[in-house]
N, CA, C and O atoms as CSV, one atom per row, in Angstrom:
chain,resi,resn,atom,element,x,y,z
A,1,UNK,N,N,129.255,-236.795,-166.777
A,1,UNK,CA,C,130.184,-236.079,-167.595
A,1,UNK,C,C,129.412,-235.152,-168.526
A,1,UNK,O,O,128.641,-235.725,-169.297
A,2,UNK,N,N,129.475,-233.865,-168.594
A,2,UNK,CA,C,129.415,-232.445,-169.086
A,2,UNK,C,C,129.196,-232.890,-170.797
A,2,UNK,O,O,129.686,-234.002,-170.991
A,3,UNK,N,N,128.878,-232.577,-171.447
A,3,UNK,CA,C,129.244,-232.669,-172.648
A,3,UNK,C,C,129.287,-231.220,-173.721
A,3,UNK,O,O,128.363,-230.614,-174.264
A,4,UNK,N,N,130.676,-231.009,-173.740
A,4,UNK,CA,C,131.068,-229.549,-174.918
A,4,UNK,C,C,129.806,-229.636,-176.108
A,4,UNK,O,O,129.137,-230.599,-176.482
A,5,UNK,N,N,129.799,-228.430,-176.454
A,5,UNK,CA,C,129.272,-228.339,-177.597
A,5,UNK,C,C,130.120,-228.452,-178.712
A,5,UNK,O,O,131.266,-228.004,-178.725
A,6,UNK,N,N,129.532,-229.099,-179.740
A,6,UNK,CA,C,130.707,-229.431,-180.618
A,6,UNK,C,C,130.059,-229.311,-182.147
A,6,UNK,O,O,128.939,-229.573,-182.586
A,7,UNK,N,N,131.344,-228.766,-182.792
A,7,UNK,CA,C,131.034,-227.828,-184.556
A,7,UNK,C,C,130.269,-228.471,-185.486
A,7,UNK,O,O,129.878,-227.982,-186.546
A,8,UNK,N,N,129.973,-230.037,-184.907
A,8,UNK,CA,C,129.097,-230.769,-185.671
A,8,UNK,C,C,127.688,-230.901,-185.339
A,8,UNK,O,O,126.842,-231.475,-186.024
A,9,UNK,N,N,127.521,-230.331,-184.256
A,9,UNK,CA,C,126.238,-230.295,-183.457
A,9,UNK,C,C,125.217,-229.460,-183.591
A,9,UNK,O,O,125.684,-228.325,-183.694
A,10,UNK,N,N,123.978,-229.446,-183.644
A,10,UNK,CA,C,122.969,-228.352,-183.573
A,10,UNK,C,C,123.315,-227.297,-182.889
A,10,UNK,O,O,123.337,-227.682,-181.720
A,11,UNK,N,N,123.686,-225.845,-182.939
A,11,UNK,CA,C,123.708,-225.080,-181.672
A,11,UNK,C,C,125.697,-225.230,-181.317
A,11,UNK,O,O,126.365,-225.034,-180.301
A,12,UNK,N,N,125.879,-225.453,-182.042
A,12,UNK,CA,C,127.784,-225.778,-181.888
A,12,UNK,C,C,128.510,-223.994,-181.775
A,12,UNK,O,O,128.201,-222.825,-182.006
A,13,UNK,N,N,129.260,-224.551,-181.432
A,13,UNK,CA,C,130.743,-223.308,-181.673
A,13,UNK,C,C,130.539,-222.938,-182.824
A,13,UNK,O,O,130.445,-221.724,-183.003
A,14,UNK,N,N,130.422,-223.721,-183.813
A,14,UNK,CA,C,130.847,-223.130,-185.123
A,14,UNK,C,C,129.597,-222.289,-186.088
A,14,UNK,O,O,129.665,-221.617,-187.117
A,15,UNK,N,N,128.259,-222.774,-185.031
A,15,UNK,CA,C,127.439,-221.963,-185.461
A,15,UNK,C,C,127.169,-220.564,-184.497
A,15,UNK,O,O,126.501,-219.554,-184.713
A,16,UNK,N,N,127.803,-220.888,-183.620
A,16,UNK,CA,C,128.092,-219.744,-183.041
A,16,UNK,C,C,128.740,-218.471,-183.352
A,16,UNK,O,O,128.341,-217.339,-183.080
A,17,UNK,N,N,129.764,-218.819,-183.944
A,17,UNK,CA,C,131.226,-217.824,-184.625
A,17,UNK,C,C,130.635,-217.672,-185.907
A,17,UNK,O,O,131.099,-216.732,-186.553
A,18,UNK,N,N,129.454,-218.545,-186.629
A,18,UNK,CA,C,129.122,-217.795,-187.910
A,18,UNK,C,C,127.961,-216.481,-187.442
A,18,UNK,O,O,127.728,-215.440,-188.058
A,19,UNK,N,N,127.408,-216.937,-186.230
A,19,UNK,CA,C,126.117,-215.964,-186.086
A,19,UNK,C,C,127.085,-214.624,-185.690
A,19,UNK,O,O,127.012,-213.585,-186.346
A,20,UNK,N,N,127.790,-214.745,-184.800
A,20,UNK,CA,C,128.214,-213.543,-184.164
A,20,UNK,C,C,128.943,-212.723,-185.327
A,20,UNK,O,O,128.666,-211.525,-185.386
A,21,UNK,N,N,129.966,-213.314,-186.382
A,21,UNK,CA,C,129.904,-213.091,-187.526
A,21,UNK,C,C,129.057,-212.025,-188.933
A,21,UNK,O,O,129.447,-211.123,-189.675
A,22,UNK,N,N,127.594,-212.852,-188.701
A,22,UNK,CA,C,126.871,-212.598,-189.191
A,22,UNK,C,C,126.074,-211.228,-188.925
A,22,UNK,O,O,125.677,-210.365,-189.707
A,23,UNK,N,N,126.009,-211.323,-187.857
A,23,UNK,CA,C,125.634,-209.974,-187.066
A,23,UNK,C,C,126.530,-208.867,-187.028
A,23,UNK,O,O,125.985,-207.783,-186.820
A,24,UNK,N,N,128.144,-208.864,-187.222
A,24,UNK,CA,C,129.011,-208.016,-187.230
A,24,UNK,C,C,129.160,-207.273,-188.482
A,24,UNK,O,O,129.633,-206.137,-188.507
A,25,UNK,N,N,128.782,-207.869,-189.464
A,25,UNK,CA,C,128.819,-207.608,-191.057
A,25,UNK,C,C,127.369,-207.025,-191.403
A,25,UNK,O,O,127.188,-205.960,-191.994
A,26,UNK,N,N,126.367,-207.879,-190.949
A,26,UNK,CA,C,125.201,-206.789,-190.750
A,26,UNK,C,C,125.471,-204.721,-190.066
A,26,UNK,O,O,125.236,-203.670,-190.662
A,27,UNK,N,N,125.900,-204.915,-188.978
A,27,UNK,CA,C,126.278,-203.945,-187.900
A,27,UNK,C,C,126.943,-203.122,-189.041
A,27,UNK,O,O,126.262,-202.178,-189.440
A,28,UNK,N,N,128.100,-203.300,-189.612
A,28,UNK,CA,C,129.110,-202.711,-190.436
A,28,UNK,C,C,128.398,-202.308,-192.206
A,28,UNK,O,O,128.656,-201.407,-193.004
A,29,UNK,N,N,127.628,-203.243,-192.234
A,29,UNK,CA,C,126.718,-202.592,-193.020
A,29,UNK,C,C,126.035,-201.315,-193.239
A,29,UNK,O,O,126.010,-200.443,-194.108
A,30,UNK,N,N,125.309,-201.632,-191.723
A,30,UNK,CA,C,124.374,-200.491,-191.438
A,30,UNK,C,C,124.847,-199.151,-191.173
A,30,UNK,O,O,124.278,-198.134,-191.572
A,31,UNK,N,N,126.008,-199.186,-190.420
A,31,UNK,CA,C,127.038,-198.007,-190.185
A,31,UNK,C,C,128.195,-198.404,-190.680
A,31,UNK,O,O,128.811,-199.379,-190.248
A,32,UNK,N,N,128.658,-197.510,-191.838
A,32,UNK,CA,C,129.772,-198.005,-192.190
A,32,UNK,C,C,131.040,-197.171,-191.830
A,32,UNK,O,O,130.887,-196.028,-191.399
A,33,UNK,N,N,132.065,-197.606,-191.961
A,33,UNK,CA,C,133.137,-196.905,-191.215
A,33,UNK,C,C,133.994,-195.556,-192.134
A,33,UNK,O,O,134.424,-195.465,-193.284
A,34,UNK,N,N,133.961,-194.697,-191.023
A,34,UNK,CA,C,134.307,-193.495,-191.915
A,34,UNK,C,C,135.763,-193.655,-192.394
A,34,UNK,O,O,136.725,-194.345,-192.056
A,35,UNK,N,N,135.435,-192.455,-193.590
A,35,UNK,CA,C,136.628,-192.974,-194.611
A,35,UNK,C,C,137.806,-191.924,-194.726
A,35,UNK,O,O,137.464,-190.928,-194.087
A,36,UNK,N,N,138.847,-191.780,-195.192
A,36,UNK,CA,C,139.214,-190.690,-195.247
A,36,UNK,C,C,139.381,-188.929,-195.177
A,36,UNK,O,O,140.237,-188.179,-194.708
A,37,UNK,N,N,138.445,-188.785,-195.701
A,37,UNK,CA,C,138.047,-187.435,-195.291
A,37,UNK,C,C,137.157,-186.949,-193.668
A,37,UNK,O,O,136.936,-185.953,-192.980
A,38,UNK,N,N,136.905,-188.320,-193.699
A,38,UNK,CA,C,136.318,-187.866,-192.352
A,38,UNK,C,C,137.584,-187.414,-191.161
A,38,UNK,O,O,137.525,-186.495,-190.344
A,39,UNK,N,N,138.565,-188.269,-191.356
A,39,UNK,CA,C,139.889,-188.566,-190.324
A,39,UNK,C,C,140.444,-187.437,-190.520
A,39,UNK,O,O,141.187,-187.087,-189.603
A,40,UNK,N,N,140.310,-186.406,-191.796
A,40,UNK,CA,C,141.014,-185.445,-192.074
A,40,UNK,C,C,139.999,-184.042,-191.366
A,40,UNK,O,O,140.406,-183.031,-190.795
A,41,UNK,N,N,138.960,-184.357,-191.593
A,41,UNK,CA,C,138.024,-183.438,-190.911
A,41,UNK,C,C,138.067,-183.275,-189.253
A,41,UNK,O,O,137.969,-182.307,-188.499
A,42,UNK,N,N,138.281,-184.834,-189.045
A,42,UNK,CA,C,138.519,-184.410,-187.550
A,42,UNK,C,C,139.906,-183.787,-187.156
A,42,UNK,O,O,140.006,-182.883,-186.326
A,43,UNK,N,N,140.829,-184.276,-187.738
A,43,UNK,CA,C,142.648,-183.781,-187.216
A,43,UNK,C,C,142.075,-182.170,-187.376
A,43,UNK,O,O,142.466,-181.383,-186.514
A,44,UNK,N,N,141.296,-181.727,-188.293
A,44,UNK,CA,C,140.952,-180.126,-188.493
A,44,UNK,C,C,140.056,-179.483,-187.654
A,44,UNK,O,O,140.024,-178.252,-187.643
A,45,UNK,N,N,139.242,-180.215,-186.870
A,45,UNK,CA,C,138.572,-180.075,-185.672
A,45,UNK,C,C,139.274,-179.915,-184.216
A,45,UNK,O,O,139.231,-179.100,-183.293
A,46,UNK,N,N,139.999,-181.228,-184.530
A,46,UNK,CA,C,140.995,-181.049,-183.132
A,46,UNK,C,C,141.970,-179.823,-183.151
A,46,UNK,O,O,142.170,-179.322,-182.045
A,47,UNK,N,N,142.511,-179.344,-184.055
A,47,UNK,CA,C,143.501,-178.470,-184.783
A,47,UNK,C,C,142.870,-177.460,-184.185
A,47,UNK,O,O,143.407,-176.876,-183.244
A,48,UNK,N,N,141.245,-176.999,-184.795
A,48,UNK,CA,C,140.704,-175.670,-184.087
A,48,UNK,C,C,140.257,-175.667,-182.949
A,48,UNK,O,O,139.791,-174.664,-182.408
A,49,UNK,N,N,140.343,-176.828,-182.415
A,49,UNK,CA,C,139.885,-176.756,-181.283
A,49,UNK,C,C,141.260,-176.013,-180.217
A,49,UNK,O,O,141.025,-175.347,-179.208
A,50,UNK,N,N,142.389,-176.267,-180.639
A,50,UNK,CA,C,143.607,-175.892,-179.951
A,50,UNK,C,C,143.722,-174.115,-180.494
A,50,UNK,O,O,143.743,-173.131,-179.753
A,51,UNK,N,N,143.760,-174.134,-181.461
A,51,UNK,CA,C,143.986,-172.805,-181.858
A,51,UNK,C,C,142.618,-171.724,-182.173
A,51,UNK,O,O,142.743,-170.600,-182.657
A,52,UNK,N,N,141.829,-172.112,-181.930
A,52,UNK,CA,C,140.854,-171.149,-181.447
A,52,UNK,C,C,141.299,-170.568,-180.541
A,52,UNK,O,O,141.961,-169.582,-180.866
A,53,UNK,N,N,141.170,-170.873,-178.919
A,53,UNK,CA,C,141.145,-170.375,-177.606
A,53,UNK,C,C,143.092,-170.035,-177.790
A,53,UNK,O,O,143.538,-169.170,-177.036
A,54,UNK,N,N,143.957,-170.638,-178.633
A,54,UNK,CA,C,144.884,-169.974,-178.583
A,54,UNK,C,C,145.198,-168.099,-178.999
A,54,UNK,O,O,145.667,-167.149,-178.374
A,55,UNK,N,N,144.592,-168.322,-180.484
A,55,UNK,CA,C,144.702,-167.039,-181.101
A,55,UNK,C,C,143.958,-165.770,-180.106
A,55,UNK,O,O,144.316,-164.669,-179.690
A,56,UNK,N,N,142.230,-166.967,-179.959
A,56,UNK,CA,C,141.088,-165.751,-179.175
A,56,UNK,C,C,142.467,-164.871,-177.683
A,56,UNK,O,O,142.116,-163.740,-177.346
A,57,UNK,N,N,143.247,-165.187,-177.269
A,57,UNK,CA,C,143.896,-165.308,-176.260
A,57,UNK,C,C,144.879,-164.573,-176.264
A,57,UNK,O,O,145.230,-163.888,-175.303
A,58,UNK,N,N,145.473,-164.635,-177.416
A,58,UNK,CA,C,146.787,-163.445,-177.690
A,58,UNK,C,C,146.165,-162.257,-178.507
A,58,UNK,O,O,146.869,-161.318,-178.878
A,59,UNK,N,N,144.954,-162.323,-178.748
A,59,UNK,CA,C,144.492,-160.965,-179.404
A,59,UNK,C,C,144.161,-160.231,-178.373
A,59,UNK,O,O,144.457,-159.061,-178.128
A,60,UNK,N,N,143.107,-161.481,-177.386
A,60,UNK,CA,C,143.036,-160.283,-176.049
A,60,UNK,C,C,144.233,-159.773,-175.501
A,60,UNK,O,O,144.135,-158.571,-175.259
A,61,UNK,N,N,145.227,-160.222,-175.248
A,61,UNK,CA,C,146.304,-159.675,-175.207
A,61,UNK,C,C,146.928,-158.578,-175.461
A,61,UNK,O,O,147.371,-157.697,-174.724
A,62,UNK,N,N,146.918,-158.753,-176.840
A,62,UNK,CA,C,147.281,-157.603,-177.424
A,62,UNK,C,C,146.810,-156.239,-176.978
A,62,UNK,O,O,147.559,-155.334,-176.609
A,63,UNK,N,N,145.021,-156.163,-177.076
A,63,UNK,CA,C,144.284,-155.159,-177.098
A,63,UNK,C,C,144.232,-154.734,-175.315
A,63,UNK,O,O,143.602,-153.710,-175.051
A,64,UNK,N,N,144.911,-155.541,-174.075
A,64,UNK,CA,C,145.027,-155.412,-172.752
A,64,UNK,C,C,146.307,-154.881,-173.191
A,64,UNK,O,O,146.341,-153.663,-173.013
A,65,UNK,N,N,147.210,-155.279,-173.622
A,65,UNK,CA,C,148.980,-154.615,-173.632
A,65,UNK,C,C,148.555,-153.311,-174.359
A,65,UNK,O,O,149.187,-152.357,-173.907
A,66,UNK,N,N,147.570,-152.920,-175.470
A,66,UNK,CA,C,147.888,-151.639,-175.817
A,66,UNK,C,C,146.866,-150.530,-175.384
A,66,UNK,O,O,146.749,-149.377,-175.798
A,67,UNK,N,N,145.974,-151.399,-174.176
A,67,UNK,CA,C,145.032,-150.497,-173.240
A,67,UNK,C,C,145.569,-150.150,-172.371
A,67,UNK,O,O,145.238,-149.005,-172.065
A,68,UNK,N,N,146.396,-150.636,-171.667
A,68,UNK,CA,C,146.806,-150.816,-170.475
A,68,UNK,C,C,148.388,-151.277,-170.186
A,68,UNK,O,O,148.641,-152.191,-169.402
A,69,UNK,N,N,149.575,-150.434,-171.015
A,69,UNK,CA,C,150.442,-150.819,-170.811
A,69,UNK,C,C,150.856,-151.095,-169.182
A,69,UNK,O,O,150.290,-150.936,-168.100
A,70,UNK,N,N,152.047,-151.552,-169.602
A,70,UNK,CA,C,152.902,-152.042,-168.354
A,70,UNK,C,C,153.952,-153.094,-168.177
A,70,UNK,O,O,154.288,-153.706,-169.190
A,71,UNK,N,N,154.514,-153.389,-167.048
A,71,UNK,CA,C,155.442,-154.137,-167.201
A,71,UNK,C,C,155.364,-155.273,-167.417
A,71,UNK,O,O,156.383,-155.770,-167.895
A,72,UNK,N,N,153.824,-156.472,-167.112
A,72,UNK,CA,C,153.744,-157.953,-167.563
A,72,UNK,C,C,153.481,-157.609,-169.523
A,72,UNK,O,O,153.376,-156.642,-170.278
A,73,UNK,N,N,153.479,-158.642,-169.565
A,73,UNK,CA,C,153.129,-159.235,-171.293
A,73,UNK,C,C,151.581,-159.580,-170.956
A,73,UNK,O,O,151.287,-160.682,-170.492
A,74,UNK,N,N,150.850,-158.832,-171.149
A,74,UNK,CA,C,149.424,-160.018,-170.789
A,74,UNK,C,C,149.122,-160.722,-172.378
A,74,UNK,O,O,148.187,-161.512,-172.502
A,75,UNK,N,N,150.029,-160.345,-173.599
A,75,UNK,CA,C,149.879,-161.359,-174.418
A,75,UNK,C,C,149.969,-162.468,-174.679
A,75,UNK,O,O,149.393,-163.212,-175.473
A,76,UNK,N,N,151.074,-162.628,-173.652
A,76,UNK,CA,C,152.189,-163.963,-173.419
A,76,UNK,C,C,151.546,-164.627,-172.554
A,76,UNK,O,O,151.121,-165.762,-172.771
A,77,UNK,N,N,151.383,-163.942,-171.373
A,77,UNK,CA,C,150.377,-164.444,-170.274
A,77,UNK,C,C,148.833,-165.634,-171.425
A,77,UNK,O,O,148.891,-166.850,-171.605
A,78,UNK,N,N,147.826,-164.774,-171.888
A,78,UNK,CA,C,146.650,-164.614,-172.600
A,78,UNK,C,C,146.897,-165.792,-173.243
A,78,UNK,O,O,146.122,-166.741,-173.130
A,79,UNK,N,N,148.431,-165.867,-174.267
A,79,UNK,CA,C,148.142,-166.852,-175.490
A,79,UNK,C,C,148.541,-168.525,-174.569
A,79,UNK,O,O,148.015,-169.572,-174.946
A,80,UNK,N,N,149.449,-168.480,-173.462
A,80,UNK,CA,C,149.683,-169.707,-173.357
A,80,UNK,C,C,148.170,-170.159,-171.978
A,80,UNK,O,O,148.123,-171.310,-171.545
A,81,UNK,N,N,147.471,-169.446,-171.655
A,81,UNK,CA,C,146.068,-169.694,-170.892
A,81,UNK,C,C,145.682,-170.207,-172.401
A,81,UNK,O,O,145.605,-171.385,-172.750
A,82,UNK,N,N,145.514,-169.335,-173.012
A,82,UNK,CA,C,144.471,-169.855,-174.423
A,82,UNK,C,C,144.959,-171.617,-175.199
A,82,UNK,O,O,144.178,-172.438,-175.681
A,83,UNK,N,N,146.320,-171.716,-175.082
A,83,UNK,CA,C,146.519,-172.781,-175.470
A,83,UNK,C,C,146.541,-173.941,-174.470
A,83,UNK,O,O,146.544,-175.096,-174.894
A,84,UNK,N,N,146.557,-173.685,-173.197
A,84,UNK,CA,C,146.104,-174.752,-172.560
A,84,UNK,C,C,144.817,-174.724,-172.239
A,84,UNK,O,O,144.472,-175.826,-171.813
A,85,UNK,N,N,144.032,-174.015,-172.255
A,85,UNK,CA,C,142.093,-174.125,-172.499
A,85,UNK,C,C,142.230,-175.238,-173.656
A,85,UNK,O,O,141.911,-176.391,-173.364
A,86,UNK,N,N,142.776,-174.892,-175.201
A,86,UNK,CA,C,142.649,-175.002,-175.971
A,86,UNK,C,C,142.787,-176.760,-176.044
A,86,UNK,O,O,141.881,-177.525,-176.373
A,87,UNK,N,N,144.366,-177.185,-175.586
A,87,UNK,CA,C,144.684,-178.227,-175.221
A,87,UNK,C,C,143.684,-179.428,-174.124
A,87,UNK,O,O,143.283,-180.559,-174.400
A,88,UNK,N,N,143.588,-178.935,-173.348
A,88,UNK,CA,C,142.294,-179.414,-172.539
A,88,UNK,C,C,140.979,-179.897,-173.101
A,88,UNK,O,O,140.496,-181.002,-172.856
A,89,UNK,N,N,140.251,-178.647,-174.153
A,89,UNK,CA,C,139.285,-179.185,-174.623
A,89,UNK,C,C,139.119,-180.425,-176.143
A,89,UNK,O,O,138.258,-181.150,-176.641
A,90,UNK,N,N,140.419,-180.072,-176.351
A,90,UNK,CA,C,140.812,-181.054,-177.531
A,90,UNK,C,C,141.028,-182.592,-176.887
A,90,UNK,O,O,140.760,-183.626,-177.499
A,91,UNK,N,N,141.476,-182.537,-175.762
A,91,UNK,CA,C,141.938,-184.142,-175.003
A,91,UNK,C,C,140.672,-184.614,-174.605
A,91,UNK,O,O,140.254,-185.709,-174.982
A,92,UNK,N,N,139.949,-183.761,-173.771
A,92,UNK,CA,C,138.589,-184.310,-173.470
A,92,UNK,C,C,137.947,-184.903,-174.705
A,92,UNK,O,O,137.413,-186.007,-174.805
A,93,UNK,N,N,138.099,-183.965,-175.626
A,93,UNK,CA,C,136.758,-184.172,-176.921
A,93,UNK,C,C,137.138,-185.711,-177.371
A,93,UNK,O,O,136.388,-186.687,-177.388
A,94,UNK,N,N,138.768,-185.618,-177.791
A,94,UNK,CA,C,139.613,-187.384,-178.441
A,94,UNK,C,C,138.628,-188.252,-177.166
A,94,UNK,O,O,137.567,-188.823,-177.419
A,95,UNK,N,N,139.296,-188.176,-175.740
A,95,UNK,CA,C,138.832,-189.206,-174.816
A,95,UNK,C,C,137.332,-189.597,-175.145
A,95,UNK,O,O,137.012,-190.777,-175.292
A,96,UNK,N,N,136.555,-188.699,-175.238
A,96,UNK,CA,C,135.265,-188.788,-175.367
A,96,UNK,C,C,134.698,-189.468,-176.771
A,96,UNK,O,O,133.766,-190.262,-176.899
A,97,UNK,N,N,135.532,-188.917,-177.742
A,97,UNK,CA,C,135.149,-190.051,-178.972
A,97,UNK,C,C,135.982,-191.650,-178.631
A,97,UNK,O,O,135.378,-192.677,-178.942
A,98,UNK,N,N,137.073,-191.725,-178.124
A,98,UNK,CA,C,137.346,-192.878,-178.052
A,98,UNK,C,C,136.665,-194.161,-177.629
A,98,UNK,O,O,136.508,-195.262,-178.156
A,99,UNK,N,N,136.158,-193.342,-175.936
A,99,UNK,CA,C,135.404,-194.458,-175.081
A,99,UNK,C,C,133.846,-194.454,-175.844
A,99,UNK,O,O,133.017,-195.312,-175.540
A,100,UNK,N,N,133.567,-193.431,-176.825
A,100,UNK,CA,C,132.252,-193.803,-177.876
A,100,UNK,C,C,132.919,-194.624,-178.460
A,100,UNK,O,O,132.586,-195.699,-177.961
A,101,UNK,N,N,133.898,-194.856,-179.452
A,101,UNK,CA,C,134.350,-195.684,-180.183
A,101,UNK,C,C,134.222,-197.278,-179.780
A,101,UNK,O,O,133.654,-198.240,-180.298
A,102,UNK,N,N,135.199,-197.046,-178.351
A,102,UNK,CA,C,135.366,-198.497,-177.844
A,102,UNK,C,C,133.923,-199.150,-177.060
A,102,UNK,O,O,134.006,-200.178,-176.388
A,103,UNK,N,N,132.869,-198.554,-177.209
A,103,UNK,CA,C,131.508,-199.232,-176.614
A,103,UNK,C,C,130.820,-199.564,-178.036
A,103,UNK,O,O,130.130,-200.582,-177.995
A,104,UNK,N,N,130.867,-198.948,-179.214
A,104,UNK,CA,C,130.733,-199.677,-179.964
A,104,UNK,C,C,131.007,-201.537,-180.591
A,104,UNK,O,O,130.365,-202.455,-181.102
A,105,UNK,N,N,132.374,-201.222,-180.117
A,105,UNK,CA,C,132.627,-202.238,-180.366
A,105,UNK,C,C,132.820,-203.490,-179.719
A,105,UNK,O,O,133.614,-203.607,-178.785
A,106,UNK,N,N,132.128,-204.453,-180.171
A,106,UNK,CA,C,131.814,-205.804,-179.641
A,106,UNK,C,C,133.311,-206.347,-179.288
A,106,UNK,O,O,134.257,-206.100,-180.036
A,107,UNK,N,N,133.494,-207.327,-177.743
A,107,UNK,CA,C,134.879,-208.031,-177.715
A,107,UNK,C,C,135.051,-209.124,-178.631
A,107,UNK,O,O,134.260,-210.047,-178.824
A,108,UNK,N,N,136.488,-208.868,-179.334
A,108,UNK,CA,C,136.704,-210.142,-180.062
A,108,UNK,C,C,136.701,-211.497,-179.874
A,108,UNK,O,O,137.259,-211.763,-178.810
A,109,UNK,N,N,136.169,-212.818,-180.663
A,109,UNK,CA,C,135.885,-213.756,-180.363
A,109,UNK,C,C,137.039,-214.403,-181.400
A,109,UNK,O,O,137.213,-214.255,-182.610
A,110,UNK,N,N,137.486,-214.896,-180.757
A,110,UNK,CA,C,138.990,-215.463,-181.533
A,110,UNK,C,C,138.532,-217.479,-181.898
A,110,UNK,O,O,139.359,-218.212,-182.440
């Protein structure tokens, strides 16, 4: 018969859940978690990241509609290309911080 490790024991569960513990609060120490302004810096990142390639997109526009009239809109055309570039590189960038996010972090030990 097997014998569990047990919270009273050298090497137990319970010194287990303090080390892993111990090490998590170290970790969080060392890098600590961004605070407010950071969350606001990024929504303003993601923000330009959409409306950059939007605006860059309807200006070209503009300056193709008043080079080169005619019957399309190439503004209309220009700004919604620009906002789905725009859209695209903003989803990648989130995905890409996320799955950084989630390798950071250790699975919970309940």
């Amino acid at each position: 018969m097997s014998k569990t490790p047990d919270a009273r024991e050298p090497g137990g569960a319970l010194s287990d859940k303090i080390g892993v513990k111990a090490a998590r609060k170290l970790r969080a120490r060392r890098d600590p978690t961004p605070g407010v302004w950071f969350g606001l810096g990024m929504m303003g990142l993601v923000g330009w990241s959409v409306a950059g390639p939007t605006l860059f997109g309807a200006a070209l526009g503009l300056w193709l509609d008043h080079r080169y009239p005619g019957s399309r809109s190439w503004t209309l055309a220009l700004l919604i290309a620009g906002l789905v570039v725009g859209c695209l590189s903003a989803w990648r960038w989130v995905a890409k911080e996320e799955r950084a996010m989630r390798d950071d972090q250790e699975p919970d030990d309940d």
